[in-house]
C-alpha positions in Angstrom: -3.6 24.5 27.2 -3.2 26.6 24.4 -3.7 24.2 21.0 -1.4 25.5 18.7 -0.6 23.9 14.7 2.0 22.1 13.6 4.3 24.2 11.1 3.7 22.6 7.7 7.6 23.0 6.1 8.1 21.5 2.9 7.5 18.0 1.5 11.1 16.6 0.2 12.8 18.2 3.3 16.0 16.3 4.1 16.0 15.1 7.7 18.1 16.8 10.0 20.7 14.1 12.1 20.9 13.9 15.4 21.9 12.6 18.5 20.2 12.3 21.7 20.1 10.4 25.0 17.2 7.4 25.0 16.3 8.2 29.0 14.8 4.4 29.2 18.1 2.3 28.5 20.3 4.9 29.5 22.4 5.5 25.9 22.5 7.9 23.1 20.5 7.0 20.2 21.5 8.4 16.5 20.0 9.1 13.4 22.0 10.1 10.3 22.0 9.4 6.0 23.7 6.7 7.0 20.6 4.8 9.2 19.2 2.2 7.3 15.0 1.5 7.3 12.5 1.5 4.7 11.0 5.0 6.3 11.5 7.0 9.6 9.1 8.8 12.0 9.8 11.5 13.9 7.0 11.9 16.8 7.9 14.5 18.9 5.7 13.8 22.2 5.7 14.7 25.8 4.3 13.2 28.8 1.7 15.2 30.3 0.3 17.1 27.1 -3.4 16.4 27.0 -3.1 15.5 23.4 -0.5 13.1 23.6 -2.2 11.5 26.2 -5.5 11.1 23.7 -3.2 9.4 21.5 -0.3 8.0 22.7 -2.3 4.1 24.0 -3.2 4.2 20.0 0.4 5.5 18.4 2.1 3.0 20.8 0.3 0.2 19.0 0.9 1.3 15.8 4.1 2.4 15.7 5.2 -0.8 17.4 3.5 -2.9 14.5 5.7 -0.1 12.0 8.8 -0.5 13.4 8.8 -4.5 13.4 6.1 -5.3 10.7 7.3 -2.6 8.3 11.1 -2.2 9.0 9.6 2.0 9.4 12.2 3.4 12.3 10.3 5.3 14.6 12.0 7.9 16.9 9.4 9.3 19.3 11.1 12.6 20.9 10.4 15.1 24.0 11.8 18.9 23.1 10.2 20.1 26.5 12.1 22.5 29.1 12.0 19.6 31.8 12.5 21.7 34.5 9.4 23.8 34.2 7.7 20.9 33.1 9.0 18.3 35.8 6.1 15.5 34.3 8.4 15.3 30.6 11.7 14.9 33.0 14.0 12.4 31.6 13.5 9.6 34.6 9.7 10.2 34.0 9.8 9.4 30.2 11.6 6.3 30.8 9.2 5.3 33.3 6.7 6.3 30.1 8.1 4.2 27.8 8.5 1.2 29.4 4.2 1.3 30.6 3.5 1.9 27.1 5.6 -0.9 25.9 7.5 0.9 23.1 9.9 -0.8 21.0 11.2 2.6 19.3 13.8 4.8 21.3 11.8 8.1 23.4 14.5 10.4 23.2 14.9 13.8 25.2 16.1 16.7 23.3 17.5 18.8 26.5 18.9 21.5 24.0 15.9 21.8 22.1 18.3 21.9 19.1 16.4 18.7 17.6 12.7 20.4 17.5 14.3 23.2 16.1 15.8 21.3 13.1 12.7 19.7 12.2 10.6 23.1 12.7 8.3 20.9 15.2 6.2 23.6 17.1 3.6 21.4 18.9 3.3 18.4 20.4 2.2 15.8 18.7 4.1 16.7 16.0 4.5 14.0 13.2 7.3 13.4 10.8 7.5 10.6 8.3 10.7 10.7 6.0 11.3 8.0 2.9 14.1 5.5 2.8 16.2 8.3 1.6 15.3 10.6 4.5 13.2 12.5 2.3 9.9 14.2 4.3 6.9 12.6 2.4 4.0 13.6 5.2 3.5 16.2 7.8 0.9 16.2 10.1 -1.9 14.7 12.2 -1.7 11.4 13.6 -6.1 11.5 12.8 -8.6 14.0 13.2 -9.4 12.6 16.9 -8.9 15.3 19.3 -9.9 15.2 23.4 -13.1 16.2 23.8 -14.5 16.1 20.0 -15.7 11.9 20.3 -13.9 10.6 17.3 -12.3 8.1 17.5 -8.6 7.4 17.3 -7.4 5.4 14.7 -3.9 7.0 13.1 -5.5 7.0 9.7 -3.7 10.1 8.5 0.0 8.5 9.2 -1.0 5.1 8.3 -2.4 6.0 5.1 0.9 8.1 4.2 2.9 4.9 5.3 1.3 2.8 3.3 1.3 4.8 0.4 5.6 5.7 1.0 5.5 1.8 1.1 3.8 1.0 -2.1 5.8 3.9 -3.9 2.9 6.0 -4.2 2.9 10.2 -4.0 2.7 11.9 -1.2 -1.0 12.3 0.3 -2.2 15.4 -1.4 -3.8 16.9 1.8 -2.0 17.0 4.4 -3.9 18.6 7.8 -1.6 20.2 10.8 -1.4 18.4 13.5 -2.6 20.4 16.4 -1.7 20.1 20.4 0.3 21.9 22.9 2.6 23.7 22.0 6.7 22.8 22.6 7.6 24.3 26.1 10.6 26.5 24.8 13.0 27.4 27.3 
């Protein structure tokens, strides 16, 4: 496990469309200037990263409560080479997101061309966009790491969030997210 940073690209980014296959229900999922919600988060995730796994009982909470307390679309996406990597297979993040009870699409990226777009380099890699798809934060989910006993609590992305929602600036610093690093073909 090498721990590698998130790539930090600039705030007021527009945010790249796409269109990828949700492995769960089976259907391609899209995102474009045209998708309507009050903010968007991109999470791209994975399945058997150490750090995911830290967070992802947490982020599935809170991320639920975005999506249908806060109209916030969430898009929560895997950009791993599946075949080296059999545990972030398609059949295996559906299986994934239906345990963890998410109510936001897990997408797989099988082209990688997604992760790319967005610059993501690591996973957890974290996103938040405005209603005008518009990047406001990039960056940790929370300081909480395996192994260094904080505790998870997704204050980093909630606080940006709340301040998006209550037309507030951008938080002023913003840390890298760190984890595992995308599995690149």
């Amino acid at each position: 496990m090498v721990a590698t940073k998130s790539n930090m690209i600039p705030l007021g980014t527009d945010a790249p469309s796409f269109s990828l296959l949700d492995p769960r229900y089976k259907k391609n999922v899209s995102f474009s200037m045209d998708t309507k919600g009050k903010g968007f988060i991109m999470a791209f995730i994975c399945n058997h990263c150490p750090f995911v796994i830290h967070l992802k009982e947490h982020f599935s909470n809170l991320f639920n409560e975005f999506h249908t307390k806060f109209e916030i679309n969430v898009y929560a996406i895997s950009s791993n080479d599946s075949l080296n990597y059999p545990d972030d297979a398609p059949d295996k993040m559906a299986i994934e997101s239906k345990r963890l009870g998410f109510k936001f699409p897990y997408l797989f990226d099988e082209d990688q061309n997604v992760a790319k777009s967005y610059g993501a380099s690591c996973t957890p890699d974290f996103y938040l966009f405005d209603d005008q798809k518009k990047l406001f934060y990039r960056g940790q989910y929370d300081d909480s790491r395996p192994g260094n006993g904080k505790q998870v609590t997704g204050k980093d992305i909630s606080t940006a969030v709340s301040l998006m929602l209550n037309g507030k600036d951008s938080p002023v610093n913003q840390m890298p997210s760190i984890g595992c690093n995308i599995k690149w073909k």
